[in-house]
Short mmCIF file of the C-alpha atoms (twelve columns), coordinates in Angstrom:
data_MODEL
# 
_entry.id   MODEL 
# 
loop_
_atom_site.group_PDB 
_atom_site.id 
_atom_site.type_symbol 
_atom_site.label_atom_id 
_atom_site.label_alt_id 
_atom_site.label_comp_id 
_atom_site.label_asym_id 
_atom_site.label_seq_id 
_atom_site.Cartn_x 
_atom_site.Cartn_y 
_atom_site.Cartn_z 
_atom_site.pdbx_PDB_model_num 
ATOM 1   C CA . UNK A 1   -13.390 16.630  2.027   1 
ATOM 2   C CA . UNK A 2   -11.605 13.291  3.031   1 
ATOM 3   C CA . UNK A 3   -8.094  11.989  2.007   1 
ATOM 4   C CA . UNK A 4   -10.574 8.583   2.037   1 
ATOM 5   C CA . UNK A 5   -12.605 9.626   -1.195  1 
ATOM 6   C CA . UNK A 6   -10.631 11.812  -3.569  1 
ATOM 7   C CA . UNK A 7   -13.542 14.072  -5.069  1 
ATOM 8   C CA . UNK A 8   -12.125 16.539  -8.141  1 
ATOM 9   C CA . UNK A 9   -15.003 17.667  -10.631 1 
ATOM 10  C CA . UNK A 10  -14.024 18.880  -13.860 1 
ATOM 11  C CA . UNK A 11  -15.630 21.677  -16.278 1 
ATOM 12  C CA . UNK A 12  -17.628 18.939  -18.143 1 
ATOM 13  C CA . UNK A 13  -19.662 18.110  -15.245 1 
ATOM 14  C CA . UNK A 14  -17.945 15.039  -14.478 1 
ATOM 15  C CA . UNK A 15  -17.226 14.145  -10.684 1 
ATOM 16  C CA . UNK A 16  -14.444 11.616  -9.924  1 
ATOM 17  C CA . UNK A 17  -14.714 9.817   -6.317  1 
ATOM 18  C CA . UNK A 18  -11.549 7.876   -5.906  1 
ATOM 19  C CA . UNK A 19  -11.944 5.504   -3.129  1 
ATOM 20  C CA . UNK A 20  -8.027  6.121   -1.217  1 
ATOM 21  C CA . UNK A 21  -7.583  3.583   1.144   1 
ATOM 22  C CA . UNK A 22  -5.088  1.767   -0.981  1 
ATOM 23  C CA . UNK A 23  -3.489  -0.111  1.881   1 
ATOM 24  C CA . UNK A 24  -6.445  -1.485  3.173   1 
ATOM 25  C CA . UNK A 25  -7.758  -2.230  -0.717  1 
ATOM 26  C CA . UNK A 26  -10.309 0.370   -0.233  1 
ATOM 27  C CA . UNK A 27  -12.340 -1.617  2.530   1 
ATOM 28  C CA . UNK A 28  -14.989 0.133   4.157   1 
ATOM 29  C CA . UNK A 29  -15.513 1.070   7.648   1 
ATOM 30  C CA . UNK A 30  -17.934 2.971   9.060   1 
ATOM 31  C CA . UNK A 31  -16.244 6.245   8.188   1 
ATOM 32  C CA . UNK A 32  -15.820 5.128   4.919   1 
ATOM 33  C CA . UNK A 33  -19.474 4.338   4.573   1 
ATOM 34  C CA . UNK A 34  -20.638 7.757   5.866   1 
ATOM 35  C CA . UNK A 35  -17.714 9.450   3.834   1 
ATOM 36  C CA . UNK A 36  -19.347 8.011   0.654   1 
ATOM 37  C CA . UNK A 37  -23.139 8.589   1.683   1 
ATOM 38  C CA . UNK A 38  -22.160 12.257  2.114   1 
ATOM 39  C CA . UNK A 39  -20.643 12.624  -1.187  1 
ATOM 40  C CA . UNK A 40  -22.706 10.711  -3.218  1 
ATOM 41  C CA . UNK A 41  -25.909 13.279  -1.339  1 
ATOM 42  C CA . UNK A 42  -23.913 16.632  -1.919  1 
ATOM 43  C CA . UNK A 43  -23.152 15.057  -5.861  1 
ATOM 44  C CA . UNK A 44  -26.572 14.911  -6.327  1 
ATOM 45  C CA . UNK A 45  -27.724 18.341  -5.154  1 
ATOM 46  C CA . UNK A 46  -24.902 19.803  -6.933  1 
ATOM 47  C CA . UNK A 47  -26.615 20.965  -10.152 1 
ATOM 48  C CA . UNK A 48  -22.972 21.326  -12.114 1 
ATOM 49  C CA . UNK A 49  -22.263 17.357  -11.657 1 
ATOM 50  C CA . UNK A 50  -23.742 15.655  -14.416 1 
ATOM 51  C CA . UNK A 51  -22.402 12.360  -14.084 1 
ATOM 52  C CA . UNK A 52  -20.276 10.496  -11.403 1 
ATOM 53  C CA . UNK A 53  -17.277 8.469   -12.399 1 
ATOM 54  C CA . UNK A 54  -16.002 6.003   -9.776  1 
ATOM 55  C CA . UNK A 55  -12.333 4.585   -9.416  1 
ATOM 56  C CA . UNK A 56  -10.283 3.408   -6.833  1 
ATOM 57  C CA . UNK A 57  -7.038  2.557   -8.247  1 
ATOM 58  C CA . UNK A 58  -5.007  -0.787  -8.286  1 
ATOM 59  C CA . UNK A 59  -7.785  -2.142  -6.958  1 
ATOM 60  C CA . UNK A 60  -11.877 -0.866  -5.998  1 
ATOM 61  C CA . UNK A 61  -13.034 -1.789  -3.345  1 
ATOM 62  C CA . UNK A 62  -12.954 -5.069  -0.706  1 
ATOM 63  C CA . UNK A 63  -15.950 -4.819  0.926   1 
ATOM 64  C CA . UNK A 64  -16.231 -4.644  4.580   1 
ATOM 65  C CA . UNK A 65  -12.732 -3.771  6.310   1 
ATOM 66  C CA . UNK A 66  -13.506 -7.038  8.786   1 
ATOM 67  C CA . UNK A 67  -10.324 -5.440  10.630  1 
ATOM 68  C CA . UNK A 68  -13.405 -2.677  11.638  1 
ATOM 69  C CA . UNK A 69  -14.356 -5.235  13.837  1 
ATOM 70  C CA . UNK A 70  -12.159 -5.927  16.399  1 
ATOM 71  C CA . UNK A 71  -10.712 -2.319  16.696  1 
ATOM 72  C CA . UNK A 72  -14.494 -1.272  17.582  1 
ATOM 73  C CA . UNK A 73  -15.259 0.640   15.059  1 
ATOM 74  C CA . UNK A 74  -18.563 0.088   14.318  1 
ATOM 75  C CA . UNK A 75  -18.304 -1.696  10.907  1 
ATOM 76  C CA . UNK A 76  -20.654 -3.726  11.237  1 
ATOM 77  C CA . UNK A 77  -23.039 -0.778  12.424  1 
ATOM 78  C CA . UNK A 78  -26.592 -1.045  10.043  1 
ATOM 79  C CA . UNK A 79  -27.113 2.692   10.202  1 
ATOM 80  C CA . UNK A 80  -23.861 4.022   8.439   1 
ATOM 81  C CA . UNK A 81  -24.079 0.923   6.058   1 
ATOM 82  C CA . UNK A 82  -27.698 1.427   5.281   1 
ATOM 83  C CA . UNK A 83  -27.672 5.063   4.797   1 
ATOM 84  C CA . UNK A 84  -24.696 4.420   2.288   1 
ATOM 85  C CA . UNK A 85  -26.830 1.543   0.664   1 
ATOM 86  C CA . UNK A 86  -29.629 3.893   0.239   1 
ATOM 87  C CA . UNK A 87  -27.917 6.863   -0.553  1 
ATOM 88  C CA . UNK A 88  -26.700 4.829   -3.521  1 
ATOM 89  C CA . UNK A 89  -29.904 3.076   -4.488  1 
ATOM 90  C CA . UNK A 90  -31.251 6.530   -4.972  1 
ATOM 91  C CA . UNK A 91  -28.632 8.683   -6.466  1 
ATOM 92  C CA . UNK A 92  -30.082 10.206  -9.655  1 
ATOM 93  C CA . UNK A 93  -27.461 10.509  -11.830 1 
ATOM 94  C CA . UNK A 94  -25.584 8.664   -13.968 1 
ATOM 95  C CA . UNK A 95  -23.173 6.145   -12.936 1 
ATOM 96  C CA . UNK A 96  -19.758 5.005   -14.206 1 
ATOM 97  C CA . UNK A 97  -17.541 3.094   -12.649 1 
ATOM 98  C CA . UNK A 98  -13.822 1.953   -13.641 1 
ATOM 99  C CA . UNK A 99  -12.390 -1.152  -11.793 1 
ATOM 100 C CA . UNK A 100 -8.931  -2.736  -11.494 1 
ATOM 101 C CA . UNK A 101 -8.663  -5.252  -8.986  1 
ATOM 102 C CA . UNK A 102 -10.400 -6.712  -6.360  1 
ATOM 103 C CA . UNK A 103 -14.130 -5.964  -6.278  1 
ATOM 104 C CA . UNK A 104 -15.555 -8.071  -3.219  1 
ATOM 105 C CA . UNK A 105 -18.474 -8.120  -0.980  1 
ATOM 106 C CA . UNK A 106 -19.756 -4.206  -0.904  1 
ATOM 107 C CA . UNK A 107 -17.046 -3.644  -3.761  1 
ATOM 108 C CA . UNK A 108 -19.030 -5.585  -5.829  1 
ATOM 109 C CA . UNK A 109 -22.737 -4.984  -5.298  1 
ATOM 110 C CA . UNK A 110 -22.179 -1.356  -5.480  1 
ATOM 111 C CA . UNK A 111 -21.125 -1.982  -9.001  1 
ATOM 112 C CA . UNK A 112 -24.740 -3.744  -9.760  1 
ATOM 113 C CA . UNK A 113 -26.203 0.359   -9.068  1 
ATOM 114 C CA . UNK A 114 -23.722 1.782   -11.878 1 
ATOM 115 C CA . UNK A 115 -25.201 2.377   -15.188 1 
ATOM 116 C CA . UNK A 116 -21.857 1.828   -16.979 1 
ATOM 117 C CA . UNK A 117 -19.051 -0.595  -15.371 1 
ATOM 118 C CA . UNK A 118 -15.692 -0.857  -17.446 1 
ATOM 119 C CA . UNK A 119 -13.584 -3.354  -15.975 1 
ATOM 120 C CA . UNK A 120 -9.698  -4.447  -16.626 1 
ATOM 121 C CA . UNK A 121 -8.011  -7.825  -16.794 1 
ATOM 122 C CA . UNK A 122 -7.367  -7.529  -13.276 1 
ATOM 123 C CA . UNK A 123 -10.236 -7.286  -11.919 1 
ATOM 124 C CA . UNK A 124 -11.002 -10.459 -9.043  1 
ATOM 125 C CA . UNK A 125 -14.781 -10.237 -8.449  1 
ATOM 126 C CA . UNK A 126 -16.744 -11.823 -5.956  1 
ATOM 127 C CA . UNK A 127 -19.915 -12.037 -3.876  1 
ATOM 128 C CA . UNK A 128 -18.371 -13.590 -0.474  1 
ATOM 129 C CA . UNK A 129 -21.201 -13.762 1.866   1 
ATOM 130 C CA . UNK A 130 -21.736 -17.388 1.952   1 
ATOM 131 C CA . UNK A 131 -18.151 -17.842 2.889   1 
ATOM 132 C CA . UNK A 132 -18.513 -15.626 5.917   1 
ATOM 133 C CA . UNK A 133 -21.993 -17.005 7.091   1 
ATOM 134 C CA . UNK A 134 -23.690 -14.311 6.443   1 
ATOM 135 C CA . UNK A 135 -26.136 -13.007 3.784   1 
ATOM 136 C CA . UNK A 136 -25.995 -10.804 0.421   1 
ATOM 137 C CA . UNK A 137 -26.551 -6.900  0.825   1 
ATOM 138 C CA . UNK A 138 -26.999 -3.507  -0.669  1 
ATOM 139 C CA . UNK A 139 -30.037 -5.337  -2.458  1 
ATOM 140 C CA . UNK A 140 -28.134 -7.805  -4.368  1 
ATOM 141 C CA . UNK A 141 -30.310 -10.136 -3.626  1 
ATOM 142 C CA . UNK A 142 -32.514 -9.200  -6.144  1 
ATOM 143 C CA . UNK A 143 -30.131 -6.921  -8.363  1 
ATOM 144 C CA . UNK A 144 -27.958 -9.526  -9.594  1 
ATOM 145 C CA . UNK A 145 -30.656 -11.594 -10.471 1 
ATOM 146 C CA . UNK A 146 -32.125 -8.289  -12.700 1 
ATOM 147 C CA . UNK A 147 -28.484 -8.282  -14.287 1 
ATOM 148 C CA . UNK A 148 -27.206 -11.758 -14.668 1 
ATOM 149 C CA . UNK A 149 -30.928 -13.824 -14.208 1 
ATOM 150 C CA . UNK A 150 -31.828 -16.365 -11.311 1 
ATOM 151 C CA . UNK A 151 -29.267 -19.324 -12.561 1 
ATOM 152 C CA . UNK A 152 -26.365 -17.275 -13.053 1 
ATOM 153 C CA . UNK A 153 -26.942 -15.605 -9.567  1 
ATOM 154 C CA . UNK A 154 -27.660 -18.318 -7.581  1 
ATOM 155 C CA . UNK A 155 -24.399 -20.018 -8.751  1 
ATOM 156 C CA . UNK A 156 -22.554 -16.918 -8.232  1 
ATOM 157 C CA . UNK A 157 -23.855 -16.452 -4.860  1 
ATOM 158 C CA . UNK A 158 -23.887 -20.094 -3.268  1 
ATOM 159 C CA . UNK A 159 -20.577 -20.347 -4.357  1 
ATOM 160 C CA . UNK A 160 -19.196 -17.372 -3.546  1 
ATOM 161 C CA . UNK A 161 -16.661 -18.008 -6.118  1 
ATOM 162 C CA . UNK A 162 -14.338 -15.431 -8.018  1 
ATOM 163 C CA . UNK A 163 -15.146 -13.981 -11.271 1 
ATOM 164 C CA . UNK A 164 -12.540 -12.312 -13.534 1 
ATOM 165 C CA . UNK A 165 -13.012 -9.606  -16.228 1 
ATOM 166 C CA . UNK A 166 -14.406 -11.927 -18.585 1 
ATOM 167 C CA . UNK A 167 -17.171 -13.898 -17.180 1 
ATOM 168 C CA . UNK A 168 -17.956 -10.028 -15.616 1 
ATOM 169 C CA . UNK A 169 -18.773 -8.988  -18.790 1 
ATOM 170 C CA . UNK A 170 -19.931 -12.109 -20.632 1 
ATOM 171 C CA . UNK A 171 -22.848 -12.352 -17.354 1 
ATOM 172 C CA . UNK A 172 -23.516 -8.549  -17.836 1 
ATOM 173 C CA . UNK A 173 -22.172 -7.448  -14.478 1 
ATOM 174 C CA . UNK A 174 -19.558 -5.602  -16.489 1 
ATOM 175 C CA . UNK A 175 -20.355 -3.537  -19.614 1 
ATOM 176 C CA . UNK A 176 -16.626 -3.773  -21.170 1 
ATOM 177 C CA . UNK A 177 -12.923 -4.983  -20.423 1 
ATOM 178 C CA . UNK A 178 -10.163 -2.490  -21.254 1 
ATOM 179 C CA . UNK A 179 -6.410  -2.973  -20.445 1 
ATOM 180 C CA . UNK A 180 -6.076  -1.627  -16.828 1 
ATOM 181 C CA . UNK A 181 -3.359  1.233   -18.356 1 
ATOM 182 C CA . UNK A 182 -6.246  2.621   -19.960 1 
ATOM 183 C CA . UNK A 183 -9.747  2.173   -18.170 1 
ATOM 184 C CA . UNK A 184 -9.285  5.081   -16.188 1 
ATOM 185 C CA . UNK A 185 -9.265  7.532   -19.333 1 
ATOM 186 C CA . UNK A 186 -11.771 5.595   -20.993 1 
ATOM 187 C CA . UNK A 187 -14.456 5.430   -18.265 1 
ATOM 188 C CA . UNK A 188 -13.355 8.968   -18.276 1 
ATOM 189 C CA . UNK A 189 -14.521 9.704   -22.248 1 
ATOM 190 C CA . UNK A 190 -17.788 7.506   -21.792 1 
ATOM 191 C CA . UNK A 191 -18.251 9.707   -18.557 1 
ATOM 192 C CA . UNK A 192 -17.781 12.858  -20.473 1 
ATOM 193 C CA . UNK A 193 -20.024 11.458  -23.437 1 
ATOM 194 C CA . UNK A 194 -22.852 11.368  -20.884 1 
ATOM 195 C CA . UNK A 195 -22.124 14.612  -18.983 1 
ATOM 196 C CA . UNK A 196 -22.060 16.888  -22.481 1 
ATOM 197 C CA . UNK A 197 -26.241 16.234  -22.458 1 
ATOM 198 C CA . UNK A 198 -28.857 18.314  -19.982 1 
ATOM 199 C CA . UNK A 199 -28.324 17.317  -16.560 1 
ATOM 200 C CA . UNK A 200 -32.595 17.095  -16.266 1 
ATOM 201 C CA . UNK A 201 -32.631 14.718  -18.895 1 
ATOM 202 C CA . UNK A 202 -30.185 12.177  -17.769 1 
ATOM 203 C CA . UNK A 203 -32.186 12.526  -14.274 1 
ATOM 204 C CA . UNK A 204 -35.210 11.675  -15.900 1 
ATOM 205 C CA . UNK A 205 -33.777 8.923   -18.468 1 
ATOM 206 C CA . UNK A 206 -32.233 7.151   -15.060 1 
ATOM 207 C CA . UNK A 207 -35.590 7.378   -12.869 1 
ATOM 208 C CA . UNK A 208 -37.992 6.113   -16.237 1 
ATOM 209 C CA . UNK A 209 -35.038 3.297   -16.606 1 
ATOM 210 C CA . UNK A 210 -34.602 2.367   -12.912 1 
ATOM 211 C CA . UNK A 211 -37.888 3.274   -11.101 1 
ATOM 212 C CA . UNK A 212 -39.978 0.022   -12.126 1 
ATOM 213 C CA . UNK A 213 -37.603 -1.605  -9.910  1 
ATOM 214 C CA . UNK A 214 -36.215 0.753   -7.235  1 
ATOM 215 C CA . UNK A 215 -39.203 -0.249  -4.794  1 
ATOM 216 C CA . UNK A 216 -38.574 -3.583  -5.286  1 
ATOM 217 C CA . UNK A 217 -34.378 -2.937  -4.301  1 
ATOM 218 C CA . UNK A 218 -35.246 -1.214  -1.098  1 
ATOM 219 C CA . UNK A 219 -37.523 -4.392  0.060   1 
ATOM 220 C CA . UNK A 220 -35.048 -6.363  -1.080  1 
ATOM 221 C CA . UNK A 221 -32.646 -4.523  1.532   1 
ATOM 222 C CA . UNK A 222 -35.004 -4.372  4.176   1 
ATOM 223 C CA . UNK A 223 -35.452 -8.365  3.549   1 
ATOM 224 C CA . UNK A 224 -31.458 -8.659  3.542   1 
ATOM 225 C CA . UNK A 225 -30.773 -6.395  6.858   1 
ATOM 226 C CA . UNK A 226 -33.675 -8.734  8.616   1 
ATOM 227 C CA . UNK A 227 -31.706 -11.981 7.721   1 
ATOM 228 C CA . UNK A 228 -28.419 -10.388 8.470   1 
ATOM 229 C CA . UNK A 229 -29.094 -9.871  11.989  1 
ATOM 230 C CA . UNK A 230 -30.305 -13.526 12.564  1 
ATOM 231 C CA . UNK A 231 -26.823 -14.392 10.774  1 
ATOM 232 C CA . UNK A 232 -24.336 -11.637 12.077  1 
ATOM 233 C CA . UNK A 233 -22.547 -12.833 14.785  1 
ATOM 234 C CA . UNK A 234 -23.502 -16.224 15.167  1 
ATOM 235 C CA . UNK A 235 -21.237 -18.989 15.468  1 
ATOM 236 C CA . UNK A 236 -20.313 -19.506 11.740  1 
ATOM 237 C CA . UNK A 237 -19.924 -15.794 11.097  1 
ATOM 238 C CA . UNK A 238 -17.570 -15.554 14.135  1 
ATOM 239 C CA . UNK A 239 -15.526 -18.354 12.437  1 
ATOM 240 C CA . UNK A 240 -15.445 -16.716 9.078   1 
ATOM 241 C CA . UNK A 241 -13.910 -13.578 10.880  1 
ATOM 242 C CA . UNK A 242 -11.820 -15.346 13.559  1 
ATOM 243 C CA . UNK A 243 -10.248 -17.534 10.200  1 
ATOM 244 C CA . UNK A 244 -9.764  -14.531 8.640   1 
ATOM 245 C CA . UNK A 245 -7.843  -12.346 11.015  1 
ATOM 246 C CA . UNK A 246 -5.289  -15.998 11.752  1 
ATOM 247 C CA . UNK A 247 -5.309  -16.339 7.705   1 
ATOM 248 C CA . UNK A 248 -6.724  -19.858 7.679   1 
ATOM 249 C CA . UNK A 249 -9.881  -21.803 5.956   1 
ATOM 250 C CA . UNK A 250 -12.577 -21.590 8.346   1 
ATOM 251 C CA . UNK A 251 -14.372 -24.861 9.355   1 
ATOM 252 C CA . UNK A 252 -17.906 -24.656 8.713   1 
ATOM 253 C CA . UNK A 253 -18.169 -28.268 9.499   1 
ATOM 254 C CA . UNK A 254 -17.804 -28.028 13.083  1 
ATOM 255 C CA . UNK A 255 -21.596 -26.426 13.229  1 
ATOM 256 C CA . UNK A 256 -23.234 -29.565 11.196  1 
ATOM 257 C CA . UNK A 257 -23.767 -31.490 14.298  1 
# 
């Protein structure tokens, strides 16, 4: 077990992964992503978890930790990242997730794979990739069009602008907004609801309710990790990182010659 991902499950069958990389706003790196992938695997071989409730505390998660990059980690690696992605895609169980914060890049599609995502009045939302020259991922391509249909997604996405609690729920990215003091034990109680039922049948409600489409996520991911190589690392995606690590706008403009 990690200090990353606090994991404590309780008699009910409920498993809590707290993300715990509260300085970095739970950004993941490639340890991170392979911390995850292993829990979320062991979770679902575990016959006493019934449900999985996700949290990460003032805020959820950022996304990619773009510091990763220049320190030579390896977060930008596909195979930790996938595995993660895929791990999640095809977790059995239920899903719930409470979110304060910032939910960005990665922080945000994984939410799309919950079943049920409470969110607070802080919660900052968005779907970045445009703004870093790159492309969508963990399927989102096609997932947030299944949640929030093609208009709402391709405004969300070519924009790459924020989202708060709100438009999270009006969309249906979010399934309610609770004070932040609160969502924690809430999430908790809906978590519990779900966990007091037979662990087979919540398997088998989730794969009749998700299975028309699961095929259709993992091509969507293979389409997405195709695209990202032509984009990864090219010129504007170099900007997008170099502007963020001196804390300015990039300037996209420069490559419209």
């Amino acid at each position: 077990m990690s200090d990353r991902l606090i994991q404590e499950l309780n008699d009910d069958g409920v498993l809590l992964m707290q993300f715990n990389r509260p300085k970095r706003k739970n950004a993941f790196d490639t340890q991170q992503w392979n911390i995850f992938r292993d829990a979320l695997q062991s979770a679902d071989a575990n016959p006493k978890v019934a449900c999985v409730l996700l949290f990460g505390g003032a805020d959820f998660c950022a996304g990619a930790d773009l510091n990763s990059f220049s320190d030579g980690d390896g977060g930008g690696s596909a195979d930790p990242f996938e595995t993660a992605a895929r791990a999640l895609i095809d977790f059995n169980k239920p899903i719930v997730a409470a979110v304060n914060g910032v939910a960005v890049g990665g922080g945000a599609t994984l939410l799309l794979h919950c079943d049920v995502v409470y969110v607070s009045e802080t919660l900052r939302m968005r779907f970045p990739f445009a703004s870093l020259g790159v492309v969508p991922e963990w399927g989102s391509s096609y997932t947030l069009e299944s949640v929030v249909g093609a208009r709402t997604a391709a405004e969300l996405m070519l924009t790459a602008e924020w989202i708060d609690a709100d438009r999270a729920v009006s969309t249906g990215i979010a399934t309610a907004k609770y004070p932040a003091a609160d969502i924690l034990q809430l999430a908790s109680e809906k978590a519990q609801t779900i966990a007091q039922w037979p662990v087979r049948s919540l398997v088998e409600i989730k794969r009749l309710l998700r299975d028309s489409r699961r095929d259709r996520v993992h091509r969507s991911m293979d389409a997405e990790q195709e695209a990202m190589m032509r984009m990864a690392g090219g010129p504007e995606n170099i900007e997008a990182v170099v502007a963020f690590m001196e804390k300015r706008a990039p300037d996209f403009k420069q490559f419209r010659k």
